[in-house]
C-alpha positions as CSV (number, residue, x, y, z in Angstrom):
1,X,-11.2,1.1,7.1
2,X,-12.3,-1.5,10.0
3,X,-13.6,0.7,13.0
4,X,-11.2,-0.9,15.5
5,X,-8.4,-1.0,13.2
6,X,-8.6,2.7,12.4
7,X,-9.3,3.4,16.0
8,X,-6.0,1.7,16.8
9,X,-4.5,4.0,14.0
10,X,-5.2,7.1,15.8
11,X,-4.4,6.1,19.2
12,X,-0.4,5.3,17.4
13,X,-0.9,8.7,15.7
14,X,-1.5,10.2,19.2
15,X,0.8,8.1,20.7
16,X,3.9,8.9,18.1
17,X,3.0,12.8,18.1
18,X,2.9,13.2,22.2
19,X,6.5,11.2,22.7
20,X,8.1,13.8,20.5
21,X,6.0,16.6,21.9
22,X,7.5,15.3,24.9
23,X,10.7,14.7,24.1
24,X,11.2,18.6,22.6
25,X,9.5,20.1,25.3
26,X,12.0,18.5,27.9
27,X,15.2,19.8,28.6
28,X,16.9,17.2,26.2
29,X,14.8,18.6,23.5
30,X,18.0,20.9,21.8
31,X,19.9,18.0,21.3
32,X,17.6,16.9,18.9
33,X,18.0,19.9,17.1
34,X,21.8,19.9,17.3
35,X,21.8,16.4,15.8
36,X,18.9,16.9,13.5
37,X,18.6,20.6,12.6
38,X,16.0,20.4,9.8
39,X,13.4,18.1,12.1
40,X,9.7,18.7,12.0
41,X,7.3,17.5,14.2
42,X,5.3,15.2,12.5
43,X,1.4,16.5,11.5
44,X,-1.4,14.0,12.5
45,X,-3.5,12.9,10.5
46,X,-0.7,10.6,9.1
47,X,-1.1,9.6,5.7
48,X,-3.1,5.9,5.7
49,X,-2.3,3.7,2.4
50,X,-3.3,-0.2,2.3
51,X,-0.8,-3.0,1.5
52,X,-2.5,-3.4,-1.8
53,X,-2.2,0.3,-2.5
54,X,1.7,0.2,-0.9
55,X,2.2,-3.2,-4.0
56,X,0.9,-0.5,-6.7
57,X,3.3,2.1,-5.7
58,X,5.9,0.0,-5.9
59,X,5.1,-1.1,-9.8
60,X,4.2,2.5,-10.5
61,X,7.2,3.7,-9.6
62,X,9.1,1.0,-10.7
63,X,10.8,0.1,-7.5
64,X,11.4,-3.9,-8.4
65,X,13.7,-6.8,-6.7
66,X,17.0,-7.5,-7.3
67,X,16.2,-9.9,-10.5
68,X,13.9,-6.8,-11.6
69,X,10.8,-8.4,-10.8
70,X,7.9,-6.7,-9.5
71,X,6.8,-7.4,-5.5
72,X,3.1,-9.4,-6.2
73,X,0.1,-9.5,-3.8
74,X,1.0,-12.0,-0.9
75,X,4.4,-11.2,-0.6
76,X,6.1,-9.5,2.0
77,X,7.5,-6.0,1.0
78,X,11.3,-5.9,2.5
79,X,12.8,-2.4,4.0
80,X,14.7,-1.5,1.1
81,X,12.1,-1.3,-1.3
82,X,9.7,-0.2,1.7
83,X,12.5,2.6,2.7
84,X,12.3,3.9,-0.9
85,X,8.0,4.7,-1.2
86,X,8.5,6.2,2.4
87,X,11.1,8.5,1.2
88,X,9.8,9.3,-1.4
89,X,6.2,10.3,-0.4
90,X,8.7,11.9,2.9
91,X,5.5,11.7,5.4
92,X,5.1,9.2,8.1
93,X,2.7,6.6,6.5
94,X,0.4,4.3,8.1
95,X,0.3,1.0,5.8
96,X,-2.4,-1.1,6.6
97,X,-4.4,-4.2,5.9
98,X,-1.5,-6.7,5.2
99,X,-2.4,-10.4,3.7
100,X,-2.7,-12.6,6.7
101,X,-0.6,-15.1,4.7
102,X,2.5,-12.9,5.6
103,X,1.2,-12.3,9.2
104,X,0.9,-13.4,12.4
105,X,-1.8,-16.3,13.2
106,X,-3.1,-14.4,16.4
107,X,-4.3,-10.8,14.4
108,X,-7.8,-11.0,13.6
109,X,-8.8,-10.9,9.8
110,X,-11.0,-8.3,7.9
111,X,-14.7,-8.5,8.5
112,X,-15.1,-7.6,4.4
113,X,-12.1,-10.1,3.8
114,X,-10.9,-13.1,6.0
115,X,-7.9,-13.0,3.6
116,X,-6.6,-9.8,5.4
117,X,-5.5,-8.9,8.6
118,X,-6.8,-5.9,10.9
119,X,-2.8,-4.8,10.8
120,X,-0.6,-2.1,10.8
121,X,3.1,-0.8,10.5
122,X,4.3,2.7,11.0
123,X,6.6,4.2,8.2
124,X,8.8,7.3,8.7
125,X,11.2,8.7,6.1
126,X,14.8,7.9,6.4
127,X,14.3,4.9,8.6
128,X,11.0,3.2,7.4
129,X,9.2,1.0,9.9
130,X,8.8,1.9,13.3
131,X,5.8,0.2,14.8
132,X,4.2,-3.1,13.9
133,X,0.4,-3.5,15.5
134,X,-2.9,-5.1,14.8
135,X,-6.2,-6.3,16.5
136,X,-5.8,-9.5,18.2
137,X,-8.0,-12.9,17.8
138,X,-10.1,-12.6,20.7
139,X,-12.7,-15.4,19.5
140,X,-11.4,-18.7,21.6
141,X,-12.6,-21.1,18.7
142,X,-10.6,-18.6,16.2
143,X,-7.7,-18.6,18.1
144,X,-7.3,-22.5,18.8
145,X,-8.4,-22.9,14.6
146,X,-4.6,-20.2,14.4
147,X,-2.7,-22.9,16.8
148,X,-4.0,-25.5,14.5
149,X,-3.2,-24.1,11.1
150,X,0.3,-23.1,12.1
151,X,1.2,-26.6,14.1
152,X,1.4,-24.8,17.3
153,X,0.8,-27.1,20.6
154,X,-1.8,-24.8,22.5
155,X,-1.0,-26.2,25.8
156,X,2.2,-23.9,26.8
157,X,-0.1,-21.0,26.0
158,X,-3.3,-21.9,27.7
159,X,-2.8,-18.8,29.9
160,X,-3.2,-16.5,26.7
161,X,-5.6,-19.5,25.6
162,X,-7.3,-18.8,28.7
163,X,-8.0,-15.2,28.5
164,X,-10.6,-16.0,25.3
165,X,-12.1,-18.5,27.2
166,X,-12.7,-16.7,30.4
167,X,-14.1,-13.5,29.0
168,X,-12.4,-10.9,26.5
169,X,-13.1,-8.1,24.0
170,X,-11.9,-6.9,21.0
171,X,-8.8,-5.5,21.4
172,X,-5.5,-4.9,19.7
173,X,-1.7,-4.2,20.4
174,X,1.6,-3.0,18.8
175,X,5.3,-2.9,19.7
176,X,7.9,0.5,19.1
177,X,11.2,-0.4,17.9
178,X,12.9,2.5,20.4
179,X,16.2,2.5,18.4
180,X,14.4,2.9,15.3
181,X,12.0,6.1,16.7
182,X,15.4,7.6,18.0
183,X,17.3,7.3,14.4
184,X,14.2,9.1,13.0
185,X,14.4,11.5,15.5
186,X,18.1,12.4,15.1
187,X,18.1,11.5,11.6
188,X,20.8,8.8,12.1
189,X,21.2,5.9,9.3
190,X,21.5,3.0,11.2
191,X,20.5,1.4,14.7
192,X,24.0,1.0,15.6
193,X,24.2,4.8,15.9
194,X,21.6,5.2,19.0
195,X,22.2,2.1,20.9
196,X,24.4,2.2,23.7
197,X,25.9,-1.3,23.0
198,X,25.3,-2.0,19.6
199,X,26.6,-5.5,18.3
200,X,27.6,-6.3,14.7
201,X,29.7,-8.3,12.5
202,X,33.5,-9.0,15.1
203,X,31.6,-6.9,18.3
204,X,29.8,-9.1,20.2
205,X,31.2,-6.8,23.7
206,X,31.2,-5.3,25.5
């Protein structure tokens, strides 16, 4: 695995492992247990499986689409079907290396292989993604090439534009879906569940 990449692995790791240290350790920590009896702490290191590898599973274990076809390299694996390999392996995964077709222009690619991305989502059972993070372009020639290619006008962004331009380094960043880390934790099914106003189909208030 890419060194920054898998540097930016164990820094989520970390990150994921200390918030519920945190959280248990507090004095909110026994409602956890009174919601979620059976809850673990999760055990770093987490499990580490490539998209490529994530594509086999899926035809190995016969988990298809709904017209029975198998998912194919290059497509994007949808939470269902991404829900069922979590479960079933039931530790938190770290899936990595997504194509950079089915990614976002600013994540840098591969050094061994420009057609993948320096990415990666975090997996828990019962609830599936939680985290979404990669290494960012940080190449200003690279990054103006992504605006291109996608048919993005640069000039709103020339502050972001600016940073490459100006002096950067390699770096990377990721975002935590909160309600989804909390359903995990109190082994809730849906969002809807730990958000304080949750909106769905005929509840749009309060």
């Amino acid at each position: 695995m890419d060194t920054l990449l898998q540097h930016e692995c164990t820094r989520l790791g970390d990150a994921l492992c200390d918030s519920v240290r945190r959280v248990l350790d507090s004095p909110y920590g026994e409602i956890v247990y009174q919601l979620n009896p059976e809850f673990k702490p999760p055990k770093k290191p987490f499990l580490r499986m490539n998209y490529s590898d994530a594509i086999k599973y899926l035809k190995d274990n016969n988990i298809t689409k709904d017209d029975g076809s198998f998912y194919e390299f290059g497509e994007d694996i949808p939470e269902m079907p991404e829900r069922k390999m979590t479960d079933a392996i039931n530790q938190p995964i770290m899936l990595c290396r997504f194509p950079a077709g089915i990614k976002a222009f600013y994540m840098s690619r591969c050094p061994e292989d420009d057609k993948l991305t320096e990415s990666v989502d975090v997996l828990l059972p019962n609830v599936g993604e939680i985290v979404g993070g990669s290494m960012r372009l940080w190449d200003h020639d690279a990054l103006l090439e992504g605006y291109k290619r996608e048919g993005i006008d640069p000039t709103p962004y020339y502050w972001y534009t600016d940073q490459r331009k100006y002096g950067t380094c390699p770096h990377g960043g990721y975002g935590l879906g909160l309600e989804r880390f909390l359903c995990w934790l109190l082994n809730r099914y849906h969002i809807r569940e730990v958000c304080l106003y949750p909106r769905f189909l005929e509840r749009c208030r309060p």
